[in-house]
PyMOL commands that place a pseudoatom at each C-alpha (Angstrom):
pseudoatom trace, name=CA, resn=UNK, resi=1, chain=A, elem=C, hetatm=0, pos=[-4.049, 3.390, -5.600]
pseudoatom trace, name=CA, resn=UNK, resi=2, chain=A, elem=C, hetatm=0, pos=[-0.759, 2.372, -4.165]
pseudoatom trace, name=CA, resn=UNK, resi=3, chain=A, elem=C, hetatm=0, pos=[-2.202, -1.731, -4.583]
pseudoatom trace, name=CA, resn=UNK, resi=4, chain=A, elem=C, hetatm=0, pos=[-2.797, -1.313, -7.753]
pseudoatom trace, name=CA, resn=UNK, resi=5, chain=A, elem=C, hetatm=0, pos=[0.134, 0.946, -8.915]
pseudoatom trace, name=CA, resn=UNK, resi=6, chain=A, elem=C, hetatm=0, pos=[2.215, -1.824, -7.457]
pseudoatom trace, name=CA, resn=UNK, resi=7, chain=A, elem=C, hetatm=0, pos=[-0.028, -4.938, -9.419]
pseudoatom trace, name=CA, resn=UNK, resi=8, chain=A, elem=C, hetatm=0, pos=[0.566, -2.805, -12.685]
pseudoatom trace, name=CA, resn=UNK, resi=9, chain=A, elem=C, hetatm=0, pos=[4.393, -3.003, -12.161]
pseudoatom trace, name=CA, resn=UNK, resi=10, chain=A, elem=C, hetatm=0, pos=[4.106, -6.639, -11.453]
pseudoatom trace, name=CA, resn=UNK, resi=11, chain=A, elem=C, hetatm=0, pos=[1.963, -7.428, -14.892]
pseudoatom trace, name=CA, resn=UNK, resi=12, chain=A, elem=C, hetatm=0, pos=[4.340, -4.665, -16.471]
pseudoatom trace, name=CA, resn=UNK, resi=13, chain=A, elem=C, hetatm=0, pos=[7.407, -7.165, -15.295]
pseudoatom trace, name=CA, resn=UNK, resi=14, chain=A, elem=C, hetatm=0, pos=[5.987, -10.591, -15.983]
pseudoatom trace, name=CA, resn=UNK, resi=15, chain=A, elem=C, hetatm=0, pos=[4.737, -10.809, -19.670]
pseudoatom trace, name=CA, resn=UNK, resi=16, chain=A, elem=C, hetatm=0, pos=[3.204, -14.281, -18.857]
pseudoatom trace, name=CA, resn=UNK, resi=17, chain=A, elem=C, hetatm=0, pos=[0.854, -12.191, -16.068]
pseudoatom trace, name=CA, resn=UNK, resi=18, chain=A, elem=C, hetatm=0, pos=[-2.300, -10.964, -17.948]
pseudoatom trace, name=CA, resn=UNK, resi=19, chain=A, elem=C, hetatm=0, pos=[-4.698, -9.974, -15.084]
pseudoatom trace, name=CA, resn=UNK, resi=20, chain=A, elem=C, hetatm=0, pos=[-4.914, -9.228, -11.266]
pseudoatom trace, name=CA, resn=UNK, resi=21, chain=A, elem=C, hetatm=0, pos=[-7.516, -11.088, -9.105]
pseudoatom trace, name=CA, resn=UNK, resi=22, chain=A, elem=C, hetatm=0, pos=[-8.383, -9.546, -6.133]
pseudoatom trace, name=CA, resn=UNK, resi=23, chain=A, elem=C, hetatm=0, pos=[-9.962, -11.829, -2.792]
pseudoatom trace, name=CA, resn=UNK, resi=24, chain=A, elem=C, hetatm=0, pos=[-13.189, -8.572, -2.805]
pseudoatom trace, name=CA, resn=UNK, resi=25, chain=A, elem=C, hetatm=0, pos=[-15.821, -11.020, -1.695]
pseudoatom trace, name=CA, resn=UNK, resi=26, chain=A, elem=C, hetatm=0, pos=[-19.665, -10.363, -1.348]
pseudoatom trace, name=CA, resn=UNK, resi=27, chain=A, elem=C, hetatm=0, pos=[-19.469, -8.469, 1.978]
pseudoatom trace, name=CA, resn=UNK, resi=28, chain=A, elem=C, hetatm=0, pos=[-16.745, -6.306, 0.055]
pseudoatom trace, name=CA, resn=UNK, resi=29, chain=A, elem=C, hetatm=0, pos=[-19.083, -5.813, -2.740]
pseudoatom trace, name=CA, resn=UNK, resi=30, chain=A, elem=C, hetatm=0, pos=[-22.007, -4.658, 0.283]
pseudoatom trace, name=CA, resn=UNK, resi=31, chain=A, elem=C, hetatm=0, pos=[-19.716, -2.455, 2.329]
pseudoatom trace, name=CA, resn=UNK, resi=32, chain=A, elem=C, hetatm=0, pos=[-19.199, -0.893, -0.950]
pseudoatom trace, name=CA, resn=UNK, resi=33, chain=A, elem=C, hetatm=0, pos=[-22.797, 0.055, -1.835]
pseudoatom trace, name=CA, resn=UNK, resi=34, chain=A, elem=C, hetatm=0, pos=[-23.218, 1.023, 1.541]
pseudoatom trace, name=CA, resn=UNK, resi=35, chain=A, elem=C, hetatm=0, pos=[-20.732, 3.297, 1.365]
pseudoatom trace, name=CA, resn=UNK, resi=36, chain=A, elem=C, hetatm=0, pos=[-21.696, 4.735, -1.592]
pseudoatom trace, name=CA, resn=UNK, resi=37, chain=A, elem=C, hetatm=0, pos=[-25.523, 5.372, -0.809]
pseudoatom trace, name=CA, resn=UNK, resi=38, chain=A, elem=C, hetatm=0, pos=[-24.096, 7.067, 2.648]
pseudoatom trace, name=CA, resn=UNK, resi=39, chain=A, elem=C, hetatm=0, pos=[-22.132, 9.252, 0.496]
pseudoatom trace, name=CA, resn=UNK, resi=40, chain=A, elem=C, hetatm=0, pos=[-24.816, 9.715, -2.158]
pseudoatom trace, name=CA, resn=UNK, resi=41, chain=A, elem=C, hetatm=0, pos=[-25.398, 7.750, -5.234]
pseudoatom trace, name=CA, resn=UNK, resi=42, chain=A, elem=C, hetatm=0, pos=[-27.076, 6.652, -8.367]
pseudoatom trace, name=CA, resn=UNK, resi=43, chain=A, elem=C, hetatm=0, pos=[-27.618, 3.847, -10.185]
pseudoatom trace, name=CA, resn=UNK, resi=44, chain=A, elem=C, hetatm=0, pos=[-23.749, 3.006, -10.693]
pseudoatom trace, name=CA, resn=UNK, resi=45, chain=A, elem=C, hetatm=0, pos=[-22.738, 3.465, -7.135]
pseudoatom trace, name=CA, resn=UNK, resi=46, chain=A, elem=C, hetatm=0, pos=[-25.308, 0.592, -6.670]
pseudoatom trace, name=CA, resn=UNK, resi=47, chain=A, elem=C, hetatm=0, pos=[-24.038, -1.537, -8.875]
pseudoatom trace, name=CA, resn=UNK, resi=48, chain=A, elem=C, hetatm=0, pos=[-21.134, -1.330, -6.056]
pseudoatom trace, name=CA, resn=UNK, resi=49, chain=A, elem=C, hetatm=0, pos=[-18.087, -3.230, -7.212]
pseudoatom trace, name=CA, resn=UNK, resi=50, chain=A, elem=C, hetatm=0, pos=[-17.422, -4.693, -11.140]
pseudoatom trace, name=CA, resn=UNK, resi=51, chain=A, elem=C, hetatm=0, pos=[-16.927, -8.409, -11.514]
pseudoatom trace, name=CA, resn=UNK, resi=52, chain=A, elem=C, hetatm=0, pos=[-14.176, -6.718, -13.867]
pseudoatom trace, name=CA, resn=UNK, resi=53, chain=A, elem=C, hetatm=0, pos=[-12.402, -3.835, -14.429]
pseudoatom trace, name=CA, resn=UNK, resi=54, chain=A, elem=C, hetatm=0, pos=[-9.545, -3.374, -17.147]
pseudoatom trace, name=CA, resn=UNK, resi=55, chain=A, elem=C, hetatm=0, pos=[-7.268, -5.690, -16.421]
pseudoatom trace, name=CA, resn=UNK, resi=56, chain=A, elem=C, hetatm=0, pos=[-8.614, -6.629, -12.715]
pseudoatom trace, name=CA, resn=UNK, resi=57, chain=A, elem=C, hetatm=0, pos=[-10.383, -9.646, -12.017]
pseudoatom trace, name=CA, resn=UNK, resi=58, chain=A, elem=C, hetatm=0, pos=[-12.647, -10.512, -8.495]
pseudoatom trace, name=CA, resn=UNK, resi=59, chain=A, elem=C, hetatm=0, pos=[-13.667, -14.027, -8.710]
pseudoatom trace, name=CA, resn=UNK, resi=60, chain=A, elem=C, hetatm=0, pos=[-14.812, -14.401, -5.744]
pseudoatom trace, name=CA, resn=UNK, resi=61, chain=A, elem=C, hetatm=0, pos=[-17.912, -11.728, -5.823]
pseudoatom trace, name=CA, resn=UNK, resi=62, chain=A, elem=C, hetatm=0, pos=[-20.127, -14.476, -5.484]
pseudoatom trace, name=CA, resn=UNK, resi=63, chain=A, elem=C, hetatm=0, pos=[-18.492, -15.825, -2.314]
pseudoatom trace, name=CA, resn=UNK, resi=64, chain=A, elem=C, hetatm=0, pos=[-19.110, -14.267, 1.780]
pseudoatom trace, name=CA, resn=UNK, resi=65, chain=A, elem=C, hetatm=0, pos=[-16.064, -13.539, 3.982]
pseudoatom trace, name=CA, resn=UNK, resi=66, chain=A, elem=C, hetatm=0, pos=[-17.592, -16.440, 6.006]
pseudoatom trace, name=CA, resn=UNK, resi=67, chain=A, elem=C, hetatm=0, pos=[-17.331, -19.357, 3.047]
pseudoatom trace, name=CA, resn=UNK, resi=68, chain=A, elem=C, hetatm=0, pos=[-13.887, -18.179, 2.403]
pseudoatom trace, name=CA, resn=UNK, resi=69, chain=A, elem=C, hetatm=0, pos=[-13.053, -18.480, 6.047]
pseudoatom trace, name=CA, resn=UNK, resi=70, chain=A, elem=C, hetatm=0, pos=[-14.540, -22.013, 6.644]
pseudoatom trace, name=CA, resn=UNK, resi=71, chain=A, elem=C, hetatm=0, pos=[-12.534, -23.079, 3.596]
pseudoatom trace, name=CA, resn=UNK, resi=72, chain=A, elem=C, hetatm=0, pos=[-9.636, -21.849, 4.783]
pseudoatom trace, name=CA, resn=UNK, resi=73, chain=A, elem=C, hetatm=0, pos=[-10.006, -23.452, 8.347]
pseudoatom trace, name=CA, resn=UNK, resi=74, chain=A, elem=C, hetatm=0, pos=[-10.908, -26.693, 6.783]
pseudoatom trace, name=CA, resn=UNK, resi=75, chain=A, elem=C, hetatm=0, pos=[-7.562, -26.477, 4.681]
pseudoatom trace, name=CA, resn=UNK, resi=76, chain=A, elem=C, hetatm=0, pos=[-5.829, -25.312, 7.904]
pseudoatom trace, name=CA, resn=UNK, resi=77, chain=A, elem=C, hetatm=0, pos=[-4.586, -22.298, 6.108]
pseudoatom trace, name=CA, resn=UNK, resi=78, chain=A, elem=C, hetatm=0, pos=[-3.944, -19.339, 7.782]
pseudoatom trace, name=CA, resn=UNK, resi=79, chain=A, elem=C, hetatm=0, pos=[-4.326, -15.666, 6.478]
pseudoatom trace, name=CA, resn=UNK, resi=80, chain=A, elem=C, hetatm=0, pos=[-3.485, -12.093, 7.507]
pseudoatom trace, name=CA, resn=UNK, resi=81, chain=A, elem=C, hetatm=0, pos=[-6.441, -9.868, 8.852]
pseudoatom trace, name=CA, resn=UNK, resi=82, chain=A, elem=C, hetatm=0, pos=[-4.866, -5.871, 8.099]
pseudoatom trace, name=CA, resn=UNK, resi=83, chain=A, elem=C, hetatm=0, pos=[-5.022, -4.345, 11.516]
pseudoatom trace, name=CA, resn=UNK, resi=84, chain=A, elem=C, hetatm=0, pos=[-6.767, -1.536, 10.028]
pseudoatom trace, name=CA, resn=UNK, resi=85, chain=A, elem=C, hetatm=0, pos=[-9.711, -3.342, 9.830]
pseudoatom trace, name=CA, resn=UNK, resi=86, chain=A, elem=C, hetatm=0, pos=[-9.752, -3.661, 13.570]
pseudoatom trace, name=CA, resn=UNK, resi=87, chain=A, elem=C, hetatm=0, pos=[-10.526, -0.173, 14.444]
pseudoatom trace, name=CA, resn=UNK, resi=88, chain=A, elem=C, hetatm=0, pos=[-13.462, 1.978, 13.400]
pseudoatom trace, name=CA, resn=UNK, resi=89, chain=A, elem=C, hetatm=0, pos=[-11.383, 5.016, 12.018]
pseudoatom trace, name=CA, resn=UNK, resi=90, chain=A, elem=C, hetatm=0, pos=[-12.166, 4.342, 8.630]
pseudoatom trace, name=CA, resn=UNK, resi=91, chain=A, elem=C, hetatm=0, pos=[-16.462, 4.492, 7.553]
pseudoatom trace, name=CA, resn=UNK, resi=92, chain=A, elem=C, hetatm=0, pos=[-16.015, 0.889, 6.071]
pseudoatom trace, name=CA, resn=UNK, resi=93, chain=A, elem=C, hetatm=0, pos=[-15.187, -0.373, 8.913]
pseudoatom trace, name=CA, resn=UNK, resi=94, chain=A, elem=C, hetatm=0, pos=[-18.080, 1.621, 11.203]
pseudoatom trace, name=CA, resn=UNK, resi=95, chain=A, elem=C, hetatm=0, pos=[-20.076, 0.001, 7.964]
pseudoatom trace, name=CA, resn=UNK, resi=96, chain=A, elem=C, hetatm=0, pos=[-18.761, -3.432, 8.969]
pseudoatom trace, name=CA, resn=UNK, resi=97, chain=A, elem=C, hetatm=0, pos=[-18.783, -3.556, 12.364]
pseudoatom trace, name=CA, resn=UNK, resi=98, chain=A, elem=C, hetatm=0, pos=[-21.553, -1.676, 13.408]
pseudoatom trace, name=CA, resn=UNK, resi=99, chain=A, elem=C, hetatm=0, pos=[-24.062, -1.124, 10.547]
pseudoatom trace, name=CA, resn=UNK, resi=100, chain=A, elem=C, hetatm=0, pos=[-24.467, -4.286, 8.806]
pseudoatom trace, name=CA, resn=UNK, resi=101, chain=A, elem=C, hetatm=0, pos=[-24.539, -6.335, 12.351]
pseudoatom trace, name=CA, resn=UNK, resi=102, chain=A, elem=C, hetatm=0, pos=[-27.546, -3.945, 12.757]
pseudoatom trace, name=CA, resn=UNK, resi=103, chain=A, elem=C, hetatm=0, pos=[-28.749, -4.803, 9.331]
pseudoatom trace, name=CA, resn=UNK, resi=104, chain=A, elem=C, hetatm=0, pos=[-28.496, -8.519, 10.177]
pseudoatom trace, name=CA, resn=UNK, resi=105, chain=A, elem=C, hetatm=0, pos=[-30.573, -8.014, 12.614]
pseudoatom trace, name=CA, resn=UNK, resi=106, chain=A, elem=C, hetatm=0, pos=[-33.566, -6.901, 10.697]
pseudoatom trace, name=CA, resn=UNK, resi=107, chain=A, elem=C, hetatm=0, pos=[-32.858, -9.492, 7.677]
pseudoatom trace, name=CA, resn=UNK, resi=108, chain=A, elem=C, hetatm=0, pos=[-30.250, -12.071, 8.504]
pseudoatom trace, name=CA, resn=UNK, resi=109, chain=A, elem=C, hetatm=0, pos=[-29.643, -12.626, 4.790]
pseudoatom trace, name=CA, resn=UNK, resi=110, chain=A, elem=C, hetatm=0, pos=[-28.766, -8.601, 4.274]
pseudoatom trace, name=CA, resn=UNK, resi=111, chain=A, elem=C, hetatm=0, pos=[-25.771, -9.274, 2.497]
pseudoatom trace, name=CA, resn=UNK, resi=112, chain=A, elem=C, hetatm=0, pos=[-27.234, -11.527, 0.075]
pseudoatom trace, name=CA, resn=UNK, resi=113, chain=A, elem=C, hetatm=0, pos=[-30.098, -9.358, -0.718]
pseudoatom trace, name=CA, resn=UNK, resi=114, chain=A, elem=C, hetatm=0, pos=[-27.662, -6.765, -1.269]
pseudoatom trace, name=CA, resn=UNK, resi=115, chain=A, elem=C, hetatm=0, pos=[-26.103, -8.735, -3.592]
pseudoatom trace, name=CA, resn=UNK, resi=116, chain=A, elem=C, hetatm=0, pos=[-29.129, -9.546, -5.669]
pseudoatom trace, name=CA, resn=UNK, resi=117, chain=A, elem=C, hetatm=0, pos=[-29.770, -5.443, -5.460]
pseudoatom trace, name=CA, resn=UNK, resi=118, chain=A, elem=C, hetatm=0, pos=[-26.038, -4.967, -7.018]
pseudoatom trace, name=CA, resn=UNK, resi=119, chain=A, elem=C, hetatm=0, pos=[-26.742, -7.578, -10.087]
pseudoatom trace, name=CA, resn=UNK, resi=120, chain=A, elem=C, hetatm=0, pos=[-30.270, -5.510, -10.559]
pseudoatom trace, name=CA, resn=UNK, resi=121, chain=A, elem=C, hetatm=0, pos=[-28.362, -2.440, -10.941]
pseudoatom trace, name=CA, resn=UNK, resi=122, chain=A, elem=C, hetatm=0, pos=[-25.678, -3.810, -12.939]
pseudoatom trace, name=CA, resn=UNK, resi=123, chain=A, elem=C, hetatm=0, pos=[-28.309, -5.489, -15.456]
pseudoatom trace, name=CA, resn=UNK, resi=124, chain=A, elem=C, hetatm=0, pos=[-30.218, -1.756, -15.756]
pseudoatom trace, name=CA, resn=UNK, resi=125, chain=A, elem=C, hetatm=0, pos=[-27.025, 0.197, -16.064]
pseudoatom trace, name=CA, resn=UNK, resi=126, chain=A, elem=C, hetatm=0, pos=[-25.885, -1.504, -18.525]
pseudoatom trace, name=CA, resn=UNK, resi=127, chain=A, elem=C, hetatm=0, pos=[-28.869, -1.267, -20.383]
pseudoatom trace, name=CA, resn=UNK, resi=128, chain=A, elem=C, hetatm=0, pos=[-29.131, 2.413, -19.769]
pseudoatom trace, name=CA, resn=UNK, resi=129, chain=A, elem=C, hetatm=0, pos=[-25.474, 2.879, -20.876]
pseudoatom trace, name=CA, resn=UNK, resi=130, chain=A, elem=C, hetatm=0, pos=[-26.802, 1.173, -24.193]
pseudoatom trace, name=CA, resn=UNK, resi=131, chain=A, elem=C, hetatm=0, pos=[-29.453, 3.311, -24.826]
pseudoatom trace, name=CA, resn=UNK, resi=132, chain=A, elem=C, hetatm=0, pos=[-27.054, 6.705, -23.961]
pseudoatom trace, name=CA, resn=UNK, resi=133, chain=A, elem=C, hetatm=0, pos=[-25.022, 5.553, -26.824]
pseudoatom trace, name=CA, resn=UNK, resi=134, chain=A, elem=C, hetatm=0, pos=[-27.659, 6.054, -29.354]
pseudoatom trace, name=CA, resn=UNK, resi=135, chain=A, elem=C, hetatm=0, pos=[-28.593, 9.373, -28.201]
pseudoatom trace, name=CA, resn=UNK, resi=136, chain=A, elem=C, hetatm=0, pos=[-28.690, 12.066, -30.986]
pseudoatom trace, name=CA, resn=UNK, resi=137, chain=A, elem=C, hetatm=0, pos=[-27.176, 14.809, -29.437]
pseudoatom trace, name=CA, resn=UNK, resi=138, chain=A, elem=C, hetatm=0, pos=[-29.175, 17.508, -31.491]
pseudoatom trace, name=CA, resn=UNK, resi=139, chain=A, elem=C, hetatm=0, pos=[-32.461, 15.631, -30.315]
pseudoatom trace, name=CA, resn=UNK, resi=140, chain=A, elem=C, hetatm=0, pos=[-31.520, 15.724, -26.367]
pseudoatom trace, name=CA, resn=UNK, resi=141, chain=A, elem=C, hetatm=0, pos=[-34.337, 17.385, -25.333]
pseudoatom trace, name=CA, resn=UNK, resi=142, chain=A, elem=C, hetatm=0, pos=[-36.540, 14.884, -26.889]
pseudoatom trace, name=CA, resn=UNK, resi=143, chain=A, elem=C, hetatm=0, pos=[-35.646, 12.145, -24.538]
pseudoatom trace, name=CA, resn=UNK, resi=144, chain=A, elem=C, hetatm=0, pos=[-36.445, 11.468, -20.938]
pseudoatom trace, name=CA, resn=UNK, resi=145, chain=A, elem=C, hetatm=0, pos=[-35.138, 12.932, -18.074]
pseudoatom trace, name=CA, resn=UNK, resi=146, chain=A, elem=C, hetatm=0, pos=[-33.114, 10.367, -16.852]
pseudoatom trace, name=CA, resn=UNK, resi=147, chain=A, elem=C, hetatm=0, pos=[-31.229, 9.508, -20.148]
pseudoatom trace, name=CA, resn=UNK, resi=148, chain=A, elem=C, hetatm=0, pos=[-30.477, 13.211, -21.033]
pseudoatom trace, name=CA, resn=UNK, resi=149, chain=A, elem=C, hetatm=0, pos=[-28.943, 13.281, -17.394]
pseudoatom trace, name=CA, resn=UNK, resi=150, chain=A, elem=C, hetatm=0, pos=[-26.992, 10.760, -18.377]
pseudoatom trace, name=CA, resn=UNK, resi=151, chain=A, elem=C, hetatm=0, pos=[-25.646, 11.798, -21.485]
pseudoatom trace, name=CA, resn=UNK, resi=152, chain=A, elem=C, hetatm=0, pos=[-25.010, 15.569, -19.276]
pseudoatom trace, name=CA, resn=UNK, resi=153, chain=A, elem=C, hetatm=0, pos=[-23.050, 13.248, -17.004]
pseudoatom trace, name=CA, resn=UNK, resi=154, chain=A, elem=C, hetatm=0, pos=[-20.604, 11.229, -19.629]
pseudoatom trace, name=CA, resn=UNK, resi=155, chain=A, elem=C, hetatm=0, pos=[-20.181, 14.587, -21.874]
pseudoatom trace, name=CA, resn=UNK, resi=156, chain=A, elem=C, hetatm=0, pos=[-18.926, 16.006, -18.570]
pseudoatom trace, name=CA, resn=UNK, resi=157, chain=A, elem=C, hetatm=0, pos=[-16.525, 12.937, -17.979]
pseudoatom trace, name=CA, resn=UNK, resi=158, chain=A, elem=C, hetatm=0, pos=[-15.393, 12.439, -21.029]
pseudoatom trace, name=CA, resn=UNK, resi=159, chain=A, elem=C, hetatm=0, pos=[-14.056, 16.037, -21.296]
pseudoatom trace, name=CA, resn=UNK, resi=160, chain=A, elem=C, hetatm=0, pos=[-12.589, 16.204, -17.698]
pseudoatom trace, name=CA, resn=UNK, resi=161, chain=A, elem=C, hetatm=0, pos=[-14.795, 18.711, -16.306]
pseudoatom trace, name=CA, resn=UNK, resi=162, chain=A, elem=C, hetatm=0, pos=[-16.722, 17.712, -12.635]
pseudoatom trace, name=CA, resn=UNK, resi=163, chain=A, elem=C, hetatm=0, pos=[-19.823, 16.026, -12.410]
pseudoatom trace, name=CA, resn=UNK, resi=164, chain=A, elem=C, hetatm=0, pos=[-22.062, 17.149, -9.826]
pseudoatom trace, name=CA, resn=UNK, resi=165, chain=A, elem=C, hetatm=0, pos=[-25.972, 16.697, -9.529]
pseudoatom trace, name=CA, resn=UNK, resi=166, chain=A, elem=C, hetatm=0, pos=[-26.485, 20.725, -9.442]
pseudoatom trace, name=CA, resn=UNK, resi=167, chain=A, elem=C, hetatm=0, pos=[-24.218, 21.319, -13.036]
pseudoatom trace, name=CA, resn=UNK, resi=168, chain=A, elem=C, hetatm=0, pos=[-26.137, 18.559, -14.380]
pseudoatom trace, name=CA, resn=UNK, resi=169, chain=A, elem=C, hetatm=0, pos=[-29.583, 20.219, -13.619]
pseudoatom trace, name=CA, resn=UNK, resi=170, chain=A, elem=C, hetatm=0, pos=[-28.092, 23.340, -14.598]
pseudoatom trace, name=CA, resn=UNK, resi=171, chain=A, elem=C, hetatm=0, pos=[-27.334, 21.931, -18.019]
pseudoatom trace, name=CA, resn=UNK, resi=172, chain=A, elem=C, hetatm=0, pos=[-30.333, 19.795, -18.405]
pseudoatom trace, name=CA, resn=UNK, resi=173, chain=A, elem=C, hetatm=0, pos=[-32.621, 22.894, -17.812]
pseudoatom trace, name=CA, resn=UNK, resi=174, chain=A, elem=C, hetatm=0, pos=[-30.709, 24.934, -20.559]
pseudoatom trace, name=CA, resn=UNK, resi=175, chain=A, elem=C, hetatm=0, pos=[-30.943, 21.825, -22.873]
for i in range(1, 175): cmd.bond("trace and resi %d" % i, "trace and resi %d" % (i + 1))
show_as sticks, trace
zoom trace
């Protein structure tokens, strides 16, 4: 929040500055949908990290850590590793540096079929997001499971109240 809060200041003070690209790579984008199945997800937590949000930009998506790296070395750049990232008090990191290595070792190409997982999810939710806009809301219980759950869930969002799995049932079985 603090990145960002401090990128909106900088587009804020530069009128010529109409977006903020981020370096999140395709190991960020895997780390993130690991995360969010360990903590419990649906369909969106799948689709991991947008190629866009607002007025951020991540380019590189479609790029590993490693490919970034080489390039770098065969520039002769250097770049800054966060020390953070070191250690394994934070669950990404336990994600990076001891789950996916383990991953690896039952698919070598984990991160890219990850990937291909993420653009699935992305190509469904957006199609499901479609189809919740055209619900008639005085025809809910007509419609399957999964979409009324969804409309349950934005209706919640939209009007600040919590989502949780257990008030959506709860609402979907009164509906």
């Amino acid at each position: 929040r603090v990145r960002y809060a401090f990128f909106d200041r900088l587009l804020a003070a530069h009128a010529a500055y109409t977006c903020i690209a981020t370096a999140h790579n395709q190991n960020d984008l895997c780390e993130t949908m690991l995360f969010h199945l360990a903590r419990g997800t649906g369909l969106d937590g799948l689709c991991s990290i947008p190629a866009r949000r607002g007025n951020i930009i991540r380019p590189l998506l479609d790029v590993s850590r490693g490919e970034i790296l080489a390039c770098l070395a065969a520039d002769g750049q250097t770049y800054v590793t966060d020390s953070t990232n070191l250690t394994e008090d934070y669950s990404r990191n336990k994600l990076r540096r001891r789950i996916i290595p383990q991953l690896e070792e039952i698919n070598a190409d984990v991160t890219d079929a990850l990937c291909r997982l993420s653009l699935s999810a992305e190509e469904d939710e957006s199609f499901l997001s479609q189809l919740t806009d055209d619900i008639d809301p005085q025809r809910l219980c007509e419609y399957a499971p999964s979409l009324r759950k969804r409309y349950i869930r934005r209706l919640l969002s939209e009007n600040n109240i919590p989502v949780s799995r257990d008030r959506i049932e709860e609402i979907d079985a009164a509906v």
